[in-house]
DOLOBA-403808 format. One record per residue (C-alpha): residue number from 1; residue in one letter; y negated, z negated, x. Coordinates in steps of 0.001 Angstrom, whole numbers. Each point is the difference from the previous one (the first is absolute). Example, Ala and Ser with C-alpha at 12.3 -4.5 7.8 and 13.67 -1.06 7.14 Angstrom:
<rec><nr>1</nr><rest>A</rest><py>4500</py><pz>-7800</pz><px>12300</px></rec>
<rec><nr>2</nr><rest>S</rest><py>-3440</py><pz>660</pz><px>1370</px></rec>
// end
This chain:
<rec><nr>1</nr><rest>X</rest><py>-78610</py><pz>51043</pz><px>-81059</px></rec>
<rec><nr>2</nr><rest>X</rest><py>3014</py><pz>-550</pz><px>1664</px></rec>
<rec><nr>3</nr><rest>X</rest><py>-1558</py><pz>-2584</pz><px>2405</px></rec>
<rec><nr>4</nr><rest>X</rest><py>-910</py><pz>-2153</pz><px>-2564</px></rec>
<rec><nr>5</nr><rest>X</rest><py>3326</py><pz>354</pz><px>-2193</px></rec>
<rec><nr>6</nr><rest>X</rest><py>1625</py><pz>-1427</pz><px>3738</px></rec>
<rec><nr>7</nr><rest>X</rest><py>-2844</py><pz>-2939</pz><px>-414</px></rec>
<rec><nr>8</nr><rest>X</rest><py>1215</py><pz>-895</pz><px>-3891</px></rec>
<rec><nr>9</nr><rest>X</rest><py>3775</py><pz>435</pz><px>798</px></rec>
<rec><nr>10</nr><rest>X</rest><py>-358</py><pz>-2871</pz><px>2978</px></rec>
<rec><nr>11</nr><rest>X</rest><py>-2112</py><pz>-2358</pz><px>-1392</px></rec>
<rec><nr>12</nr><rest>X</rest><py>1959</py><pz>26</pz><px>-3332</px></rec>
<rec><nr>13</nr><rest>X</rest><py>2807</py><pz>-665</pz><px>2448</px></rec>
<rec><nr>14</nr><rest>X</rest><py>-1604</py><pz>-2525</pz><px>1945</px></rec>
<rec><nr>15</nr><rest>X</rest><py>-987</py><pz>-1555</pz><px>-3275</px></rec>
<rec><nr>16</nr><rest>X</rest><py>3585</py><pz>-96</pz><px>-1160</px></rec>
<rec><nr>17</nr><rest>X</rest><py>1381</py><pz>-1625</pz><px>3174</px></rec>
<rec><nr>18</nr><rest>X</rest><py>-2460</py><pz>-2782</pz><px>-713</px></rec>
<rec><nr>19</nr><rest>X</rest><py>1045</py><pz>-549</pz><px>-3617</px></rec>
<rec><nr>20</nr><rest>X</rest><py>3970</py><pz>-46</pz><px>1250</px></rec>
<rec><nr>21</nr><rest>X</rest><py>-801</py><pz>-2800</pz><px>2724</px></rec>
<rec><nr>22</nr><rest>X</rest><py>-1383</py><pz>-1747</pz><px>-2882</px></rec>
<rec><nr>23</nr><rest>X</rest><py>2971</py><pz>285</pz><px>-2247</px></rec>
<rec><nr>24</nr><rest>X</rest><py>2153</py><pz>-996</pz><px>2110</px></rec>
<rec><nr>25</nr><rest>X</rest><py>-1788</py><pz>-3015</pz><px>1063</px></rec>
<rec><nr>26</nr><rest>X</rest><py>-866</py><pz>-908</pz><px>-3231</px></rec>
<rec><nr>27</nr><rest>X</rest><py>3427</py><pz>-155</pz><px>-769</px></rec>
<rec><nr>28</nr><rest>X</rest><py>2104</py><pz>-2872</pz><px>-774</px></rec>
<rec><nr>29</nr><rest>X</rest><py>2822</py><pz>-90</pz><px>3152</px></rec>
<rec><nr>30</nr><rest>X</rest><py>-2572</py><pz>836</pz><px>2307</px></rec>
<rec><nr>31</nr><rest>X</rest><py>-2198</py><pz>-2643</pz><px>-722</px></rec>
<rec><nr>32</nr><rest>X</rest><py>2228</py><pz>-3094</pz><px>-273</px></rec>
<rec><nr>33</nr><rest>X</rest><py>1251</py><pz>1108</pz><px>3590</px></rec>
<rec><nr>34</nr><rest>X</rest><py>-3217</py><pz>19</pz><px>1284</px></rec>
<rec><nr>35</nr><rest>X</rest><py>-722</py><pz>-3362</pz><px>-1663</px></rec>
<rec><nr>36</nr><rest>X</rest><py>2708</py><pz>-1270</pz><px>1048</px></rec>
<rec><nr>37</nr><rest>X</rest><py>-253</py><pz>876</pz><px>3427</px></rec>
<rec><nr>38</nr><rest>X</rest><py>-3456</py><pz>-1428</pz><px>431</px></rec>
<rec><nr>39</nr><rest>X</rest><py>1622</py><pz>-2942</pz><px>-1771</px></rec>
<rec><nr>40</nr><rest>X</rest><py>2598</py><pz>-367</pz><px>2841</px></rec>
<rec><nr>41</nr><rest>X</rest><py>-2900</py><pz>1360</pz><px>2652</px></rec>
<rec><nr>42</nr><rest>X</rest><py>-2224</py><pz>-2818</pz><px>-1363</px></rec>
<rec><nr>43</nr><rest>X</rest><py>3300</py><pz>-2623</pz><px>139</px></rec>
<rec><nr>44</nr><rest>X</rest><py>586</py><pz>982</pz><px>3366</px></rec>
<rec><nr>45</nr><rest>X</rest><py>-3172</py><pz>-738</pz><px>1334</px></rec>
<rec><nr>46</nr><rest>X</rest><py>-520</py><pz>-3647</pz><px>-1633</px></rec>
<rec><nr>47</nr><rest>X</rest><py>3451</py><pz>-853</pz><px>1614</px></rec>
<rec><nr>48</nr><rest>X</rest><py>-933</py><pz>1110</pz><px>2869</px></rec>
<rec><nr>49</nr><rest>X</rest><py>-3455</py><pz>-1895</pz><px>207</px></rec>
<rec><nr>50</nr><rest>X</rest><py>1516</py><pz>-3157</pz><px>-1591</px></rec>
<rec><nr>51</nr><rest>X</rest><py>2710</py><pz>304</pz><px>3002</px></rec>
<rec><nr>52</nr><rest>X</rest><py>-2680</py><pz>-142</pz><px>2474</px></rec>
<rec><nr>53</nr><rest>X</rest><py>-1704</py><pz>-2438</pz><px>-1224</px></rec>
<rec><nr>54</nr><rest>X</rest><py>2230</py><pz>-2657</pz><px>-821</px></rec>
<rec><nr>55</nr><rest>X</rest><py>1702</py><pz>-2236</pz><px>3214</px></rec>
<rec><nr>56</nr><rest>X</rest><py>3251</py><pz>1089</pz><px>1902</px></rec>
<rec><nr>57</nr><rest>X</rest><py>2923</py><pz>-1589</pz><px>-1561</px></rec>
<rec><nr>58</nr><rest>X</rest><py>1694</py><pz>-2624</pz><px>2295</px></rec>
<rec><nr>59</nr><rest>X</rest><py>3249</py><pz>1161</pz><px>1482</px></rec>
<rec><nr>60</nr><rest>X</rest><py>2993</py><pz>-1445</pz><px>-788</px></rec>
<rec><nr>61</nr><rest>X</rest><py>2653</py><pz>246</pz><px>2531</px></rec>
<rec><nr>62</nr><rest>X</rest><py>3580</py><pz>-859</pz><px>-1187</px></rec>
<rec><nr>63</nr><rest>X</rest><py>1459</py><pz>-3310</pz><px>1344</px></rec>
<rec><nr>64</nr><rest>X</rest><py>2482</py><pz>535</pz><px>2339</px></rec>
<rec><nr>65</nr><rest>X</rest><py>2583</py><pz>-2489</pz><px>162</px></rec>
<rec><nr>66</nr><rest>X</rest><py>687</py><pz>-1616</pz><px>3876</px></rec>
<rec><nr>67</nr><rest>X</rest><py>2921</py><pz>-1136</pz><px>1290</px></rec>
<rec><nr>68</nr><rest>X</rest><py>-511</py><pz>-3019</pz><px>1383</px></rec>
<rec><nr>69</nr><rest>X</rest><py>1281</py><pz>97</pz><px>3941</px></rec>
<rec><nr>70</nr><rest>X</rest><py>3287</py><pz>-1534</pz><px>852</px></rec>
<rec><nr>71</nr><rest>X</rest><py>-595</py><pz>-3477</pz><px>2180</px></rec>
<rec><nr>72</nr><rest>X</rest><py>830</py><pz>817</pz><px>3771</px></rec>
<rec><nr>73</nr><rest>X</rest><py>2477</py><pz>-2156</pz><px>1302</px></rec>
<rec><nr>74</nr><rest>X</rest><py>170</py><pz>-185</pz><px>3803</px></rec>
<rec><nr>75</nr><rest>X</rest><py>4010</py><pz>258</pz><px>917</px></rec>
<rec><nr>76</nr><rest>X</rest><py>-1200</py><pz>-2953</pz><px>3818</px></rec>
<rec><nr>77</nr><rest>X</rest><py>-1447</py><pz>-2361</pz><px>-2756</px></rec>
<rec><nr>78</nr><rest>X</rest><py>3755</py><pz>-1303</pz><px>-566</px></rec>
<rec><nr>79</nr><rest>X</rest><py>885</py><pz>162</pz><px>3670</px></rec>
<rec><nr>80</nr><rest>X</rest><py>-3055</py><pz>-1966</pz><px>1397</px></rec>
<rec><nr>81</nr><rest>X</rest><py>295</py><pz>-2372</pz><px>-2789</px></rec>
<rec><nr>82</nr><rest>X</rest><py>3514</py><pz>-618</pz><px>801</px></rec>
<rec><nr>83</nr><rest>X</rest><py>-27</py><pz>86</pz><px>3565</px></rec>
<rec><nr>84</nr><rest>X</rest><py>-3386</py><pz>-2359</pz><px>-89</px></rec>
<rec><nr>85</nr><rest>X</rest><py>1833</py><pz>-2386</pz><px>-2115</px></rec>
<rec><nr>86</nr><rest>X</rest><py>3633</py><pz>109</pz><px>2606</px></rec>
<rec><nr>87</nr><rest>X</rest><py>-3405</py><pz>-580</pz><px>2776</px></rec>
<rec><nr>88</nr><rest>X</rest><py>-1253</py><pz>-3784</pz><px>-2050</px></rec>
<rec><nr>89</nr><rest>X</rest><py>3323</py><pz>-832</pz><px>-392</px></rec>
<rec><nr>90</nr><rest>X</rest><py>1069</py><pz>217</pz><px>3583</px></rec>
<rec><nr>91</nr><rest>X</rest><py>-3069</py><pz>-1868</pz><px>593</px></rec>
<rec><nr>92</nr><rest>X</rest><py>895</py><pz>-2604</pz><px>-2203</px></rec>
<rec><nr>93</nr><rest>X</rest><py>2775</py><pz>-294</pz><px>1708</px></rec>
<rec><nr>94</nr><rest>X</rest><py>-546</py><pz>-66</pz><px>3939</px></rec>
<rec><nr>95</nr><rest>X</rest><py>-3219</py><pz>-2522</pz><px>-1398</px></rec>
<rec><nr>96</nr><rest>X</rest><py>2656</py><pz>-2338</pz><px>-1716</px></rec>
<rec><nr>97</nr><rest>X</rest><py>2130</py><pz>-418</pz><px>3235</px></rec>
<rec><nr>98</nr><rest>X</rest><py>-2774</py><pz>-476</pz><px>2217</px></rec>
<rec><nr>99</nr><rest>X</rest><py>-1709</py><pz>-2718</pz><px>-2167</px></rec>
<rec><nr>100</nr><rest>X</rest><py>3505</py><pz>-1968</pz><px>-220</px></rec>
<rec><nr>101</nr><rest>X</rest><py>957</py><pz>400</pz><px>3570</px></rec>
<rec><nr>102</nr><rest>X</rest><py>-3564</py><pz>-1472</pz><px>631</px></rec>
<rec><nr>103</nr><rest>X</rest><py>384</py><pz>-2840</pz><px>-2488</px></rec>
<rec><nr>104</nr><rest>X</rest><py>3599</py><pz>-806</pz><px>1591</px></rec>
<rec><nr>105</nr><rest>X</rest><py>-1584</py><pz>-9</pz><px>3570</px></rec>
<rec><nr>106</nr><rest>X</rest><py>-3247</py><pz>-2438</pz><px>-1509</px></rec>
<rec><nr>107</nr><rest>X</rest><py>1574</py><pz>-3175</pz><px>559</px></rec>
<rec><nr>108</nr><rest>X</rest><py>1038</py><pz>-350</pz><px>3371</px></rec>
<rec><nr>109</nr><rest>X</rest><py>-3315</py><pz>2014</pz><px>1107</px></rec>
<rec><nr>110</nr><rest>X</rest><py>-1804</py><pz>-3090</pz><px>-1895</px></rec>
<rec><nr>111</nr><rest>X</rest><py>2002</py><pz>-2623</pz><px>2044</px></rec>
<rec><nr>112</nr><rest>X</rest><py>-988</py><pz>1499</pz><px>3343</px></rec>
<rec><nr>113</nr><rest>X</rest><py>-3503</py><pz>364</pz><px>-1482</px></rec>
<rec><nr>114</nr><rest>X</rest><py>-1867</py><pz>30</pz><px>-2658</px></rec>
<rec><nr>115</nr><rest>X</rest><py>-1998</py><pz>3273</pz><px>740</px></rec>
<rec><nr>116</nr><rest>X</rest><py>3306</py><pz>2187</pz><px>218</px></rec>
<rec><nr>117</nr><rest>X</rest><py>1152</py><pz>-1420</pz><px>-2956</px></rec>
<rec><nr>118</nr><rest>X</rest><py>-2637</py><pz>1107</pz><px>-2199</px></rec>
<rec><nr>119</nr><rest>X</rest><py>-289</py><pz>3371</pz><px>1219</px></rec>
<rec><nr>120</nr><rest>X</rest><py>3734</py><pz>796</pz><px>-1065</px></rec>
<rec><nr>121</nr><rest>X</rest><py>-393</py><pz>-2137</pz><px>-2858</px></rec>
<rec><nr>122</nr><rest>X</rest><py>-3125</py><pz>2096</pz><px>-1100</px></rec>
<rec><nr>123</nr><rest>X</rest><py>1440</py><pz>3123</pz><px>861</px></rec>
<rec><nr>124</nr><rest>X</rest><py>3053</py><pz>-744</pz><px>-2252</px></rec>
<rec><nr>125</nr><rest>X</rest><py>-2377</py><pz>-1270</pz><px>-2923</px></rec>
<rec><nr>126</nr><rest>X</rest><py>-2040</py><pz>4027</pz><px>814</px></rec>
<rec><nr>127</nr><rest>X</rest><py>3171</py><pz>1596</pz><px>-36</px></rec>
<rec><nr>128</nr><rest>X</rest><py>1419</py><pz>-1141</pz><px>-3222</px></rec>
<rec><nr>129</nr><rest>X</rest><py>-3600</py><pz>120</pz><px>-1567</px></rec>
<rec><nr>130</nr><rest>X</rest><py>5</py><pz>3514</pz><px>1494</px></rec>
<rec><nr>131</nr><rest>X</rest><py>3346</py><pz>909</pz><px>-1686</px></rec>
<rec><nr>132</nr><rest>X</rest><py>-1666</py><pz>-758</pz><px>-3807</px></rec>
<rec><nr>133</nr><rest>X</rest><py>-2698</py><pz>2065</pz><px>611</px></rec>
<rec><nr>134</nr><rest>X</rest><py>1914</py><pz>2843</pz><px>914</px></rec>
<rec><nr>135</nr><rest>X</rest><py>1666</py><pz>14</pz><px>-3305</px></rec>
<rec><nr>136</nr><rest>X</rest><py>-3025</py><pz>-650</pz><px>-1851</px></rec>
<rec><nr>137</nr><rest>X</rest><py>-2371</py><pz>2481</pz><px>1468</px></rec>
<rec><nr>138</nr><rest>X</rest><py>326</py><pz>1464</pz><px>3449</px></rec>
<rec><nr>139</nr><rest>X</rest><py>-3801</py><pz>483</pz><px>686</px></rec>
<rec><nr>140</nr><rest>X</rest><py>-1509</py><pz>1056</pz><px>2892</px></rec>
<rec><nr>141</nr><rest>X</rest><py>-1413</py><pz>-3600</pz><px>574</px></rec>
<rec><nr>142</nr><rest>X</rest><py>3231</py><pz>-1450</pz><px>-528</px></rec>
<rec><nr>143</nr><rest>X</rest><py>1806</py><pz>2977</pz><px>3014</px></rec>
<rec><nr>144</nr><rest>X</rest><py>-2898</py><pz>-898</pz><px>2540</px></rec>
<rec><nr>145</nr><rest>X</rest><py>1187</py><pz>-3640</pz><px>-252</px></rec>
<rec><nr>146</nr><rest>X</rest><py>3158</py><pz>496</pz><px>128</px></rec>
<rec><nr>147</nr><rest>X</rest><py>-646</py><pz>2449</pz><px>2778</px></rec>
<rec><nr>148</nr><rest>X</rest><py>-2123</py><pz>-2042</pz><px>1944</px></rec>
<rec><nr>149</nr><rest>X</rest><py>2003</py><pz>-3437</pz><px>-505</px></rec>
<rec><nr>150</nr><rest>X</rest><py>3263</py><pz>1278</pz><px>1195</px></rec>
<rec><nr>151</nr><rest>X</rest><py>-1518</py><pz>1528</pz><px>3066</px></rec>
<rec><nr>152</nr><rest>X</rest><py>-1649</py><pz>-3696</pz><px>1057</px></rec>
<rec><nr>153</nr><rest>X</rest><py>3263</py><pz>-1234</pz><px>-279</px></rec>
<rec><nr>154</nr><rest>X</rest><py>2205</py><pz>2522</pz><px>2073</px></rec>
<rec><nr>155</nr><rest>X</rest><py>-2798</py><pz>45</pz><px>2737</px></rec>
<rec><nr>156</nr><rest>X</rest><py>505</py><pz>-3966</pz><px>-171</px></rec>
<rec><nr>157</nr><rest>X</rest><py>3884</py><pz>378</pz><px>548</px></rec>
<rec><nr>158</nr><rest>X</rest><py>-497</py><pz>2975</pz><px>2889</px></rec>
<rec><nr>159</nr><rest>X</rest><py>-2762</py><pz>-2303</pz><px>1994</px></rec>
<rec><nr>160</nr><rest>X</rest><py>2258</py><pz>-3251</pz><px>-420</px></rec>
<rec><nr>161</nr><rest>X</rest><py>3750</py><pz>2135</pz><px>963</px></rec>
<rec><nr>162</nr><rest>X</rest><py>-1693</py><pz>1594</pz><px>3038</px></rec>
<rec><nr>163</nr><rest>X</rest><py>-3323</py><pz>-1617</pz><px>1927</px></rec>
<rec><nr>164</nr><rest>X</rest><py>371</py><pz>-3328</pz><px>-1776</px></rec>
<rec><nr>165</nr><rest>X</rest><py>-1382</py><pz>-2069</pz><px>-3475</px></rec>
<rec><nr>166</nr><rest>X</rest><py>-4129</py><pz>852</pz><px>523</px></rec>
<rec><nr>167</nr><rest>X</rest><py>-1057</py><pz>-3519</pz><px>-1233</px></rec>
<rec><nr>168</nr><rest>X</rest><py>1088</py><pz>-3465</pz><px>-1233</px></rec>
<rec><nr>169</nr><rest>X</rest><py>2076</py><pz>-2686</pz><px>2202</px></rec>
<rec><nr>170</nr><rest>X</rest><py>2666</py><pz>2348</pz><px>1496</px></rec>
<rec><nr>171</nr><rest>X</rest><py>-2558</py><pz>2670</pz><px>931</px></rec>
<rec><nr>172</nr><rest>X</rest><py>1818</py><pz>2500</pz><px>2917</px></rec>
<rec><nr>173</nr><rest>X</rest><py>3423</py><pz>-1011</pz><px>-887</px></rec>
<rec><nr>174</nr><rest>X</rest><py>1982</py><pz>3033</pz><px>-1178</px></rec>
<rec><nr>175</nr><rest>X</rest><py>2004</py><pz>48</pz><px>-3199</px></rec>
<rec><nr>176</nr><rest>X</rest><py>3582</py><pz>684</pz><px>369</px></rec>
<rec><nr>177</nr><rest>X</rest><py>796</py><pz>2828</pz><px>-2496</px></rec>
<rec><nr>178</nr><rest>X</rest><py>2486</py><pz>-1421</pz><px>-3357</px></rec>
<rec><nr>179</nr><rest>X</rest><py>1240</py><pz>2046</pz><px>-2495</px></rec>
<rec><nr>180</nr><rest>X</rest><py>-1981</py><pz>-1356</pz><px>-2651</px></rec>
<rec><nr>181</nr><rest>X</rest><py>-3404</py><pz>1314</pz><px>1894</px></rec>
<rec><nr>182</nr><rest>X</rest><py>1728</py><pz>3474</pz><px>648</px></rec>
<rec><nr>183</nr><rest>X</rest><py>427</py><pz>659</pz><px>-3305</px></rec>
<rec><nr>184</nr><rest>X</rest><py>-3517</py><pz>-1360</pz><px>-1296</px></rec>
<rec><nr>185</nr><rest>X</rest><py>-1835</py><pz>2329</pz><px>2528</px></rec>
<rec><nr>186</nr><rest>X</rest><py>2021</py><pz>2977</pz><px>-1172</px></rec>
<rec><nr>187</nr><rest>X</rest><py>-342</py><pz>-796</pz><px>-3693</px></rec>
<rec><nr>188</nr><rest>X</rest><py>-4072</py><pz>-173</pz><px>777</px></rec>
<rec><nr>189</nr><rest>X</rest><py>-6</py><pz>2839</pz><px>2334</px></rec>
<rec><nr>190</nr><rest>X</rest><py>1991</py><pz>2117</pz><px>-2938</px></rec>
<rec><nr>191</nr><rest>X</rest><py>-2508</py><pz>-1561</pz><px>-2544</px></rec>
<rec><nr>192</nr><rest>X</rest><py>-3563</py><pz>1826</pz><px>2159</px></rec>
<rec><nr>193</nr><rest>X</rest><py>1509</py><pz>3001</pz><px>54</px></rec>
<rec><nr>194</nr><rest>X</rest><py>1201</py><pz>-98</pz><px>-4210</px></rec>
<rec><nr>195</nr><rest>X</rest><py>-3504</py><pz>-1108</pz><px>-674</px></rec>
<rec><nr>196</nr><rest>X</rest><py>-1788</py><pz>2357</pz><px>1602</px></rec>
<rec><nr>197</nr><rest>X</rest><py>2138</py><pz>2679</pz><px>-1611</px></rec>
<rec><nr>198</nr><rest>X</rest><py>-1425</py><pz>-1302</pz><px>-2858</px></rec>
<rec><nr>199</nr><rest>X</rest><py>-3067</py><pz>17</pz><px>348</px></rec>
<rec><nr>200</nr><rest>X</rest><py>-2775</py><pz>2946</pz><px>-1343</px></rec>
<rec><nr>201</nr><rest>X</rest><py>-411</py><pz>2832</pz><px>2782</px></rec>
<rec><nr>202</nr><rest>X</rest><py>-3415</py><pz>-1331</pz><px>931</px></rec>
<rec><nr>203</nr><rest>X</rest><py>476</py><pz>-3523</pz><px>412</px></rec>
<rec><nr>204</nr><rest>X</rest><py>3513</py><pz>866</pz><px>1652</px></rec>
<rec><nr>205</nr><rest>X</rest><py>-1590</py><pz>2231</pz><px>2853</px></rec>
<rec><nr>206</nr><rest>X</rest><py>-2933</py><pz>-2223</pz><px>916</px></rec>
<rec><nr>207</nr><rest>X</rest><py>3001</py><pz>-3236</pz><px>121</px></rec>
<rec><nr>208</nr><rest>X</rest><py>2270</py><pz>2592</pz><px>1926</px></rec>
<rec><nr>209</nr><rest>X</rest><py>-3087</py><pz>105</pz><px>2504</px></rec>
<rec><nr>210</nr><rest>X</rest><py>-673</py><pz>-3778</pz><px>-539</px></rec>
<rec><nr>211</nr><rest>X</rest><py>3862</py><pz>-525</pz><px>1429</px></rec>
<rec><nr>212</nr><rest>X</rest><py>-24</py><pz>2200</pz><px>2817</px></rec>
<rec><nr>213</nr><rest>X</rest><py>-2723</py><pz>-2117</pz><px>1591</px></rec>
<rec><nr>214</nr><rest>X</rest><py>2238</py><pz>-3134</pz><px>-416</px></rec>
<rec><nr>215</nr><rest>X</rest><py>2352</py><pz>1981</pz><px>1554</px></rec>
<rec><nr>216</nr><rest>X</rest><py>-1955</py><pz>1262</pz><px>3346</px></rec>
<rec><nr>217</nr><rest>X</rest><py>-1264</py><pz>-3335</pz><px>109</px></rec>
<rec><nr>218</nr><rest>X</rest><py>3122</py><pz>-1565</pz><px>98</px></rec>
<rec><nr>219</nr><rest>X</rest><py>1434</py><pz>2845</pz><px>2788</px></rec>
<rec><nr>220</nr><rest>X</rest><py>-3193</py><pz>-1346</pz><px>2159</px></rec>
<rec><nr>221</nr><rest>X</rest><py>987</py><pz>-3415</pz><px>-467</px></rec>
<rec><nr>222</nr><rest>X</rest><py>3340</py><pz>640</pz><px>1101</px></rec>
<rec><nr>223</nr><rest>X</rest><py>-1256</py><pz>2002</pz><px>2615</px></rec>
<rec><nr>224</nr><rest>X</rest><py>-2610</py><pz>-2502</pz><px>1329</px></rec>
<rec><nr>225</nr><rest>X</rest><py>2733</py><pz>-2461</pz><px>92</px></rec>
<rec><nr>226</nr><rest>X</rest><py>-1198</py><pz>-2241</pz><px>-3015</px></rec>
<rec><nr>227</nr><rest>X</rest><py>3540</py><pz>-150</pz><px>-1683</px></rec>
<rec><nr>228</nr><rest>X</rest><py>2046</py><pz>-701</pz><px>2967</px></rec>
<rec><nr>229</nr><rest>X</rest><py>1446</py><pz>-3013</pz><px>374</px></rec>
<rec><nr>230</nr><rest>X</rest><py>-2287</py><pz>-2473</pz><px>2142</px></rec>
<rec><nr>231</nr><rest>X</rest><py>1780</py><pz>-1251</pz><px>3559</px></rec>
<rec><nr>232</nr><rest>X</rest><py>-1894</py><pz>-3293</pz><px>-413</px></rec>
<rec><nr>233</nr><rest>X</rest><py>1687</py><pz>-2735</pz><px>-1742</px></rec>
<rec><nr>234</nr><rest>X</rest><py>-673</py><pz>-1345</pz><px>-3485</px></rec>
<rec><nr>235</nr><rest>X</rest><py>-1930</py><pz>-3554</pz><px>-708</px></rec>
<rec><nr>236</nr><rest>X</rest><py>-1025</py><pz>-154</pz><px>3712</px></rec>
<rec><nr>237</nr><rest>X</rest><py>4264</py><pz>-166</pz><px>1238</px></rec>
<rec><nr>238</nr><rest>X</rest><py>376</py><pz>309</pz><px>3717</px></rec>
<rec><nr>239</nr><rest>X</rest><py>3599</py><pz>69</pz><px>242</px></rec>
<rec><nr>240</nr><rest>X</rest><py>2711</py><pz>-655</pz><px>-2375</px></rec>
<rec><nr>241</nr><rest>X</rest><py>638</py><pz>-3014</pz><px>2707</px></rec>
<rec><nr>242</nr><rest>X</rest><py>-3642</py><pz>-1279</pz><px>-497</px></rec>
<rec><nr>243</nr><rest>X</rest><py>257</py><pz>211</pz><px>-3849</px></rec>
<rec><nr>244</nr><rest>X</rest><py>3356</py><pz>-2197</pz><px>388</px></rec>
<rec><nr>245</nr><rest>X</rest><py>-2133</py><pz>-2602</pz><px>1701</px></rec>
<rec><nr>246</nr><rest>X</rest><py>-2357</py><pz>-44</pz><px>-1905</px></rec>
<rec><nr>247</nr><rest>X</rest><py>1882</py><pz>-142</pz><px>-3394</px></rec>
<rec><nr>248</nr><rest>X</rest><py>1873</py><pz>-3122</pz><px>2109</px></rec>
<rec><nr>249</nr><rest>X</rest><py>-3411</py><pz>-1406</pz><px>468</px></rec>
<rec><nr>250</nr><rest>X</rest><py>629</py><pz>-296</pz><px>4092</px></rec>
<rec><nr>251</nr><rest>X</rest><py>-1854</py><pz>2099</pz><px>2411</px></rec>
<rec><nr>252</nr><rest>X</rest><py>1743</py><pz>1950</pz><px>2779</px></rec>
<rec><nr>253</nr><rest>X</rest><py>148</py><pz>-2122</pz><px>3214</px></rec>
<rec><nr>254</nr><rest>X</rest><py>-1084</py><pz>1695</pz><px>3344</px></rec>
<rec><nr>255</nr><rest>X</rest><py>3425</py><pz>570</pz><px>2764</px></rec>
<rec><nr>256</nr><rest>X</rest><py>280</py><pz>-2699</pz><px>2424</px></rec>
<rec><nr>257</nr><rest>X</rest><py>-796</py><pz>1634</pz><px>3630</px></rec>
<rec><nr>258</nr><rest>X</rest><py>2512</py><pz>505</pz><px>2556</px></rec>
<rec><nr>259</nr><rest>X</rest><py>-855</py><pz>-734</pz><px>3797</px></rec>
<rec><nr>260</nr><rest>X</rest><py>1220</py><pz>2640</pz><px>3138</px></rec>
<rec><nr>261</nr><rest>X</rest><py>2348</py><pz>-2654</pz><px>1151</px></rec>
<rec><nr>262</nr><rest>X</rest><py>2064</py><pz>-664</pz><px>-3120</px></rec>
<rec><nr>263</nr><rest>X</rest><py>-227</py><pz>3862</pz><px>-725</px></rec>
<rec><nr>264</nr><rest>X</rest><py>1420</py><pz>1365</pz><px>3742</px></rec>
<rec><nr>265</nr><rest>X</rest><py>2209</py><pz>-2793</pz><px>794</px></rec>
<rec><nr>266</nr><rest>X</rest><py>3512</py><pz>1065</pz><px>28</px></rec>
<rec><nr>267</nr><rest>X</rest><py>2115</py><pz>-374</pz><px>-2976</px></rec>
<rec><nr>268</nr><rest>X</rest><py>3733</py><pz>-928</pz><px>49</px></rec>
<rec><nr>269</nr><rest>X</rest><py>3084</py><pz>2257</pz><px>-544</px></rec>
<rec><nr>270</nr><rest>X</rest><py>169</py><pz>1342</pz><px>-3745</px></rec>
<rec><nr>271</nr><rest>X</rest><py>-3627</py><pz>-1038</pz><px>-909</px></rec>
<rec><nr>272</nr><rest>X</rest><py>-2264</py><pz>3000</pz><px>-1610</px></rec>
// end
């Protein structure tokens, strides 16, 4: 009896639970939150689909503005510009005396021949074409002629002041030094050594090499005796006797002889 009073009480309270779970999903709060959170459930879950399918957005990375880099000035540019232009003018210079001593010297050199003449006359002409193109444009053509032409004509007065002129109708005799030639051969000698200051620091070190064989050259010359003055006489002179005859257009006449007799014989009182 009592066993199955226990067995009506709990399933009349099992019964009862049931119908409360009902009621209170059946009522009106209740249910719009659960519609509305399979709403946002539902929401959630297209978003996240339509996320995955659809392509990555580009990124857009904001422009940064860049200061543009201040120019770099090199504080030797002035210097070597300056000094390089002090270098052409000195050029100009030592170029312009050389050419006009050479020009000055021209005419006499033509009267004792025409060879000598045209050498200073053309190396006058060089120089004073030589002292345009240094204004215009000092290239590296223009240096190695300068360079080159200067150095012919030094070696030229050296050779001629010391063993004697190499060629032409007074070959062997030795020029006395003048003022006017001094002063030429330093201007030309000044004018090598500006010029190859100017020059790029290639073609400067392989001229620099270029000179010192001149130079060892020349000391062998010297050496071997080339540019000392030559003991035999110029044009074929004997004596400075003979070339008096000569000029006179008589020949020297041979001494009478003298016999024993005449010569030992005594000689009067105050006779040598």
């Amino acid at each position: 009896m009592d066993l199955s009073k226990s067995a009506s009480r709990r399933d009349a309270l099992k019964f009862g639970l049931l119908r409360s779970a009902d009621a209170i999903s059946d009522a009106p709060p209740v249910r719009a939150f659960a519609v509305t959170s399979a709403s946002m459930s539902a929401a959630f879950e297209t978003a996240v689909q339509t996320s995955a399918a659809a392509p990555a957005a580009p990124v857009v990375e904001a422009a940064v503005p860049v200061q543009p880099r201040p120019p770099v000035t090199s504080t030797h540019a002035p210097a070597e510009t300056a000094s390089s232009s002090s270098a052409v003018s000195f050029a100009t210079i030592l170029s312009l005396v050389a050419a006009v001593i050479n020009l000055r010297v021209a005419p006499e050199n033509l009267a004792n021949w025409w060879g000598y003449g045209a050498i200073y006359l053309l190396s006058g002409v060089a120089g004073l074409a030589l002292v345009g193109l240094l204004q215009r444009r000092a290239s590296g053509a223009v240096l190695q002629a300068g360079i080159w032409g200067s150095l012919v004509m030094l070696l030229m007065y050296l050779v001629s002041h010391t063993g004697g002129i190499p060629f032409g109708p007074d070959t062997g005799l030795v020029r006395a030094v003048d003022p006017l030639g001094a002063v030429a051969a330093v201007a030309e000698a000044g004018l090598v050594v500006v010029l190859c200051g100017l020059l790029a620091s290639r073609a400067r070190r392989r001229t620099l090499n270029l000179l010192a064989v001149v130079g060892v050259a020349l000391w062998a010359a010297a050496f071997a005796g080339v540019l000392t003055p030559s003991s035999q006489p110029v044009n074929g002179s004997v004596h400075s006797l003979g070339s008096h005859f000569s000029s006179s257009g008589s020949s020297p006449r041979p001494l009478p002889a003298i016999p024993n007799s005449v010569r030992n014989a005594p000689r009067p009182n105050g006779a040598g």
